[in-house]
C-alpha positions in Angstrom: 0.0 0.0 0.0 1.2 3.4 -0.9 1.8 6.5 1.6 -1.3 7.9 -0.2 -3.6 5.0 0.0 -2.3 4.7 4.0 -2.7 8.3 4.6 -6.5 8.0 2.8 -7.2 5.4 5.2 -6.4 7.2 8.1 -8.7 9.6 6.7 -11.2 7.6 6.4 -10.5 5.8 9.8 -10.9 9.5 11.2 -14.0 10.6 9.3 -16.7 8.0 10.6 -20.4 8.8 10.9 -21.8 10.9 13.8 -18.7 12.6 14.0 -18.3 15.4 11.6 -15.2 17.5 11.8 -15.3 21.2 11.0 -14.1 22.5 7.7 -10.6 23.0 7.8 -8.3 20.5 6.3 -5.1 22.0 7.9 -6.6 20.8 11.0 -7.5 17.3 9.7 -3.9 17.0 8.5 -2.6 17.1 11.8 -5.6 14.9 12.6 -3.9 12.3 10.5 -0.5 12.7 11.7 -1.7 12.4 15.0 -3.3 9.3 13.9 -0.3 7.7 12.8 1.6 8.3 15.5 -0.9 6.7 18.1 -1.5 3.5 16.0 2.3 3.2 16.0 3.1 4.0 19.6 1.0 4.5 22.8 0.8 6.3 25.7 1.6 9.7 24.2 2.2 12.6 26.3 0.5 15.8 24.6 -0.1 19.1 24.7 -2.5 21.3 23.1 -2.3 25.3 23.4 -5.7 26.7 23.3 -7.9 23.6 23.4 -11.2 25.3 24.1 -12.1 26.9 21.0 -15.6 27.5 20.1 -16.4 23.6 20.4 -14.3 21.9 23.1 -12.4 19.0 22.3 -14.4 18.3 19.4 -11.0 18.2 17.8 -9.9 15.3 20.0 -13.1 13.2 20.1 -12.2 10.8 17.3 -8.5 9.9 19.1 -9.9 10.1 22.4 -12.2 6.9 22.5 -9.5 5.1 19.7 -6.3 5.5 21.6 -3.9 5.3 24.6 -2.5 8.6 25.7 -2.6 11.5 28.3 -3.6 15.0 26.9 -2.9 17.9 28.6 -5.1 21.3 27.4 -4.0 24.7 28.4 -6.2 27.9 27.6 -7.0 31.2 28.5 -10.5 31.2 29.0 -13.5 28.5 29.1 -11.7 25.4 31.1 -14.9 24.9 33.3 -16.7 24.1 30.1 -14.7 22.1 28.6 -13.9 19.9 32.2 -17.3 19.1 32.6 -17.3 17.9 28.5 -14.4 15.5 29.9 -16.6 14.3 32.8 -19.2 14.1 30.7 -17.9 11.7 28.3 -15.6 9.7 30.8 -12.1 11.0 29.9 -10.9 12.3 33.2 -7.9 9.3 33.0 -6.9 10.7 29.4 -7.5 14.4 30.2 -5.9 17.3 32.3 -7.2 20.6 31.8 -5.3 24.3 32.8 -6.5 27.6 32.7 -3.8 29.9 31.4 -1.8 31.9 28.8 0.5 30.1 26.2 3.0 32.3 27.3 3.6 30.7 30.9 3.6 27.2 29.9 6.8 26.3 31.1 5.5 27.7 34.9 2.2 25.6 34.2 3.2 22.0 33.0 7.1 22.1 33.5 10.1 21.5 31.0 11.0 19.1 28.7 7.8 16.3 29.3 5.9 16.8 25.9 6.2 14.3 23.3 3.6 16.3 20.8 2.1 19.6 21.0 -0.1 21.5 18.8 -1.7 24.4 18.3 -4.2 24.5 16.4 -5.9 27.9 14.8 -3.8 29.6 17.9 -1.3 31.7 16.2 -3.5 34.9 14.9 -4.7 35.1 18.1 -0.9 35.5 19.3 1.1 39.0 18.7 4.3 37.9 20.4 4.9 34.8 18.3 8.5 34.0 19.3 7.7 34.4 23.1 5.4 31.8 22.7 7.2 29.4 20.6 10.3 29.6 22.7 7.4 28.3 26.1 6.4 25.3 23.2 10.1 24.2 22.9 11.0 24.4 26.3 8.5 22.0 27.6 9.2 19.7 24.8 10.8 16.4 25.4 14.1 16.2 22.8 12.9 14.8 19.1 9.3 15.8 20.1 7.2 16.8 17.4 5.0 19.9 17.0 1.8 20.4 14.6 0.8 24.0 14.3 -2.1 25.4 12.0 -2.8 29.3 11.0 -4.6 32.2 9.3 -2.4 32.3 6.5 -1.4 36.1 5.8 -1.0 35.4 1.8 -4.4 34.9 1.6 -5.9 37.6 3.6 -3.2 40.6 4.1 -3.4 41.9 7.7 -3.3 45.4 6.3 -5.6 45.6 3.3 -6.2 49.3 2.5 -8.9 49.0 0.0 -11.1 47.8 2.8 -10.5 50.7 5.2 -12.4 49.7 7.9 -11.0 45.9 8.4 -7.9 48.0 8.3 -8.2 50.4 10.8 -9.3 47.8 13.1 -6.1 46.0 12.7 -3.8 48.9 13.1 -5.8 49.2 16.4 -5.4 45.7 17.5 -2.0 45.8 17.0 -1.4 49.0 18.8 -3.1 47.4 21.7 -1.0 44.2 21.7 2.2 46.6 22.2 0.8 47.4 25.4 0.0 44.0 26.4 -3.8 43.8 25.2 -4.1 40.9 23.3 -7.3 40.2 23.9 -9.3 41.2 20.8 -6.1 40.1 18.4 -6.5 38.4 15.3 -3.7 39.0 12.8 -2.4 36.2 10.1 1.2 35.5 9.6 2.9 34.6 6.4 4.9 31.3 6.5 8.0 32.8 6.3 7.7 35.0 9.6 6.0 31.5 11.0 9.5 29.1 9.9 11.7 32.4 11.3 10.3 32.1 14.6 10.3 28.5 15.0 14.3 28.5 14.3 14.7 31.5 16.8 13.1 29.1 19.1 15.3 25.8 18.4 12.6 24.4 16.6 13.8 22.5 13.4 10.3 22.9 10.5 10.3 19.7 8.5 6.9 20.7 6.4 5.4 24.1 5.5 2.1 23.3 3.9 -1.4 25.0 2.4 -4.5 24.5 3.2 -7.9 25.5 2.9 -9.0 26.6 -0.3 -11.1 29.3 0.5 -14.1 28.5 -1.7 -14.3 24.7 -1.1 -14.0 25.9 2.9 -17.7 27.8 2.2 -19.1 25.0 0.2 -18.1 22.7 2.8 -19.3 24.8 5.9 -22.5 26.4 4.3 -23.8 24.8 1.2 -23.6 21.1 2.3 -26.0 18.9 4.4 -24.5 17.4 7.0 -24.4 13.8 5.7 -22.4 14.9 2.7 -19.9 16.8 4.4 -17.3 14.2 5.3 -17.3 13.1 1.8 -16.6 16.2 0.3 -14.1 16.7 3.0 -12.2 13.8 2.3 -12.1 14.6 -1.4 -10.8 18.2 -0.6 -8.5 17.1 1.3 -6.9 14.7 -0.8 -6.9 17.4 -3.8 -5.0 19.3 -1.3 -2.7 16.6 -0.7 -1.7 16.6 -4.2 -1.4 20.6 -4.4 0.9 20.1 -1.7 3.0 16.9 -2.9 3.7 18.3 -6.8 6.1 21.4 -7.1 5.6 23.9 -7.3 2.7 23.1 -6.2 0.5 24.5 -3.6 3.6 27.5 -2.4 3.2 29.0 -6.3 -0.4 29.6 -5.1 -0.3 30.5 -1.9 -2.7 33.0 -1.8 -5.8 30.8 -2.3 -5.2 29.1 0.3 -6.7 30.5 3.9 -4.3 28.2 5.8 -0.8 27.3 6.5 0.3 24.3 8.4 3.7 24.0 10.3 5.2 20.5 11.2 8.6 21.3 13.0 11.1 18.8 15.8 13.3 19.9 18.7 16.5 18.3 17.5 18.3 19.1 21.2 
C-alpha cells in the first residue's frame, strides 16, 4: 500500500459517521499525523495550546475513544466548560485541563515532558509569536514533534487598505497588543515569519504546507447537508494533498489558500 492509499485510510478511519469534523483540512492534516503516530506508539504525552475553542475538544473526540494517551489542554478562558465535557464523556484518565496563557507554559506544566504539542488555529490570536514558541520548545521532550495550523497572511493581508475599515481595526489591534492587550487580536502570519520564529526558538520545520482553499471551505461549511460533508471533506483534502506533494505546487499559489500548516522537531 502506498503512503497515499495509507494516509487515505487514516482519513477515512478518522472521518466515521456521527462525528463530523469542521471545515478546515489543515486541521485534519494534523488529525492524521496524530493518527499515525498513536497507531504506532501508545501512551503519548501531549499538549495542546488553546484547546477550548468554540467547540471543546471536538477536535480530539475521534482519538480520544481510539487511543492510549494522556492529553494535557491549556487555555485562556473556558476550562470549566470544557472539564465538565471530559466528565461528561468519561475522559478524566486521558485528560488534564489548565487555565492559562501560552506564554507561561513552562511555569504551568514544566520543561521538557511533551512528546507532541499543537496548536491548532492559535497563532493569529498570538502577537508575540517568538515568546510563545520559545514556552512550546521548552516544555518539549528532545525529538518531540509539533503540529501548528494558522490564518495564512498570503491569503488575507493583515493590512488591506482597499477595505479601510478591516484595516483600521487591525492597526488598532496591534497598537493594543504593544501594550499588552491581546485580547481582541486576530492577525495572520505569512509562513516565512512563522518558519523564522520556530528557528529563533530551536525548533527544526520539517513541512510548511497550504490549506484551505477558500471556496471549497464555504461550500463545505454552508452549502452542504450534514451527511455529505465528510465526503466532500475527504475529497478536498486529498486534492489538497496533491497541491501540496507536486512542485511547485501549492507554495506557487499561496494565496488561495486560507491556511498554513507547520510540522517542525526539537532536534536538542
Amino acid at each position: 500500500m502506498t503512503e497515499t492509499a495509507r494516509d487515505l485510510q487514516g482519513v477515512e478511519q478518522i472521518l466515521i459517521d456521527p462525528f463530523v469534523i469542521g471545515g478546515n483540512t489543515a486541521k485534519l492534516k494534523v488529525l492524521l499525523e496524530l493518527h499515525r503516530r498513536m497507531s504506532h506508539r501508545r501512551h503519548l504525552n501531549i499538549l495542546d495550546v488553546g484547546c477550548v475553542g468554540l467547540k471543546p475538544l471536538e477536535f480530539w473526540e475521534s482519538l480520544l475513544d481510539r487511543h492510549e494517551f494522556h492529553l494535557t489542554g491549556v487555555d485562556v478562558y473556558g476550562i470549566d466548560h470544557a472539564r465538565a465535557i471530559v466528565k461528561r464523556q468519561g475522559w478524566e484518565r486521558k485528560v488534564t485541563l489548565l487555565e492559562g496563557s501560552g506564554y507561561d507554559l513552562t511555569s504551568l506544566v514544566g520543561t521538557s515532558s511533551f512528546d507532541v504539542v499543537i496548536a491548532t488555529q492559535v497563532f493569529e490570536h498570538v502577537a508575540r509569536l517568538a515568546k510563545l514558541l520559545k514556552q512550546v520548545t521548552a516544555v518539549m521532550a528532545v525529538h518531540g514533534e509539533a503540529f501548528f495550523t494558522l490564518d495564512s497572511a498570503h491569503w488575507r493581508s493583515r493590512y488591506e487598505w482597499r477595505q479601510p475599515i478591516r484595516a483600521f481595526k487591525n492597526v488598532a489591534k496591534k497598537a493594543l497588543s504593544l501594550v499588552g492587550k491581546e485580547q481582541h487580536y486576530d492577525l495572520p502570519w505569512y509562513d516565512s515569519e512563522v518558519v523564522a520564529a520556530c528557528e529563533l526558538a530551536g525548533l527544526a520545520v520539517q513541512s510548511c504546507r497550504y490549506y484551505n482553499v477558500a471556496h471549497l471551505k464555504w461550500i463545505h461549511n454552508r452549502v452542504l447537508a450534514k451527511e455529505a460533508k465528510n465526503s466532500f471533506l475527504m475529497r478536498w483534502f486529498q486534492l489538497e494533498e496533491f497541491l501540496n506533494d507536486v512542485a511547485p505546487g501549492a507554495r506557487d499559489a499561496r494565496e488561495y489558500f486560507a491556511c498554513l500548516y507547520i510540522h517542525a522537531l526539537k532536534t536538542s
